[in-house]
N, C-alpha and C positions, 0 to 999 in steps of 0.2 A: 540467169547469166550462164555464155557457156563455160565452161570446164578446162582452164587451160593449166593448170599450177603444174611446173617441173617435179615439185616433191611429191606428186599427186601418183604417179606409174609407181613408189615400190609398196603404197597403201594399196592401190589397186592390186599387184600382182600377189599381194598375201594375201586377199580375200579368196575363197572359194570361187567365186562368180569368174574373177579374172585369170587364174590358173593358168600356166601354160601356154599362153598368148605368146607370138614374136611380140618383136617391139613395133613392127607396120602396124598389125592387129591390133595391137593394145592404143597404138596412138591413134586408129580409125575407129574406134568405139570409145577412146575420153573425147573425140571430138563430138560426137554425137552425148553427150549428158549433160545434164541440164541441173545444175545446182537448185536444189530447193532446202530454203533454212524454215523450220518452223516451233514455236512458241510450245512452251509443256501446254499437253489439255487441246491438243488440237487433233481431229481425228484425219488421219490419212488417206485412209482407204476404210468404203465401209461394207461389211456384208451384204454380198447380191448386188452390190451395183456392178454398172458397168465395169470393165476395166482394159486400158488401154497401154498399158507403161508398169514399168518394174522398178523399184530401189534398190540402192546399197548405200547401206548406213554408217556415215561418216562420221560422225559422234551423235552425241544423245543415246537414250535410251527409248525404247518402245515394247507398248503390251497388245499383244495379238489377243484375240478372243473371238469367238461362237458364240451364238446365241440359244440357249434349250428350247425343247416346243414350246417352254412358258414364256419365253423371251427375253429371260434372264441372261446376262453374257456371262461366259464359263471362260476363265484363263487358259490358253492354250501354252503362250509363252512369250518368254520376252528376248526383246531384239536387242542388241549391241554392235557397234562398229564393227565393221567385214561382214556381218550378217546383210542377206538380199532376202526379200521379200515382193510378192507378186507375179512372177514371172511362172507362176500355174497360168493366169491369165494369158499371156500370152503361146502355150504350147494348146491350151484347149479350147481357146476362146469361147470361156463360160463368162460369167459373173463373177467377182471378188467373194473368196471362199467364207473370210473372215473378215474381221473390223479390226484394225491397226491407229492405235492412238499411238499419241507424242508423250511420254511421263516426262519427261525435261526438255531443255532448249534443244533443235534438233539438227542436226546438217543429213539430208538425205544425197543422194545424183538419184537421176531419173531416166530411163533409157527407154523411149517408147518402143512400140510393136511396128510403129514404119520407121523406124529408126536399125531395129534389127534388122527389118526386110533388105533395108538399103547396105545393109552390112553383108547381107547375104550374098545380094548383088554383088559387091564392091568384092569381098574377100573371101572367097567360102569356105576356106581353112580357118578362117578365125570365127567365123559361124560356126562351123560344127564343132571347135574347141567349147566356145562357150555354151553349147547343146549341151554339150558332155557333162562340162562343170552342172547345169543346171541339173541333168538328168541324175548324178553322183549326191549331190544336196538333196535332190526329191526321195534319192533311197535310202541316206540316211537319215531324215525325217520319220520315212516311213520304218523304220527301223527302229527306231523312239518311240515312236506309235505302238509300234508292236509292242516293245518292252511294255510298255506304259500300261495295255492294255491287260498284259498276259500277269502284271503284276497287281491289279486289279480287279483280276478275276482269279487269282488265287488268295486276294483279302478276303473276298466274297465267300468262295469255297472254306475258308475256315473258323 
């Protein structure tokens, strides 16, 4: 179903993803998502497949993971409302990085890759906002990474 709720724009504008948006922008990208509800134990997105579409996580919870060369999945982390996920896919069009399950009942929105292009079209200011917001999230990730890393290899070292 599409995405129309009035109370729906100040949950949006306090995620990360939607940031900074007019109100044109903001109501030309909730028209474009696409409500998807789903069950704990359901996986989302799985690593290396395709990917064509991004979330933001409206309730529920979710656990991201990797897989080790043994094939083992390794927790990466876990998602909660105003958290987005996916939307690597759509700037590098690789594969899904990771495998994204449901731990609880779930409310996702889903914003695919021609759904953004047509945004692009449509608005280009409210494209390159939401660029930004993603590109801002992709550093602080990687920024968590780092930490995570650099604290890991100084358990190691002692």
């Amino acid at each position: 179903m599409t995405v129309t709720a009035p109370d729906l724009k100040a949950f949006l504008l306090a995620t990360p993803f939607f940031g900074g948006l007019s109100d044109g922008g903001l109501d030309l990208l909730m028209s474009m998502l696409v409500e998807r509800r789903l069950d704990a134990g359901v996986t989302v997105v799985a690593e290396g497949e395709p990917g064509r579409s991004m979330f933001i996580v409206k309730s529920g919870r979710l656990a991201v993971s990797k897989r080790a060369n043994a094939g083992s999945p390794i927790p990466i982390s876990v998602l909660q409302p105003g958290d987005f996920f996916g939307e690597m896919t759509l700037i590098e069009m690789q594969n899904r990085s990771a495998t994204v399950v449901a731990e609880a009942p779930t409310m996702l929105y889903e914003l695919t890759a021609q759904n953004l292009y047509a945004c692009y079209k449509t608005d280009i200011h409210a494209y390159v906002v939401v660029l930004q917001n993603i590109n801002r999230e992709l550093c602080r990730r990687l920024r968590r990474a780092d930490n995570r890393f650099t604290g890991l290899q100084a358990e190691h070292d002692n």
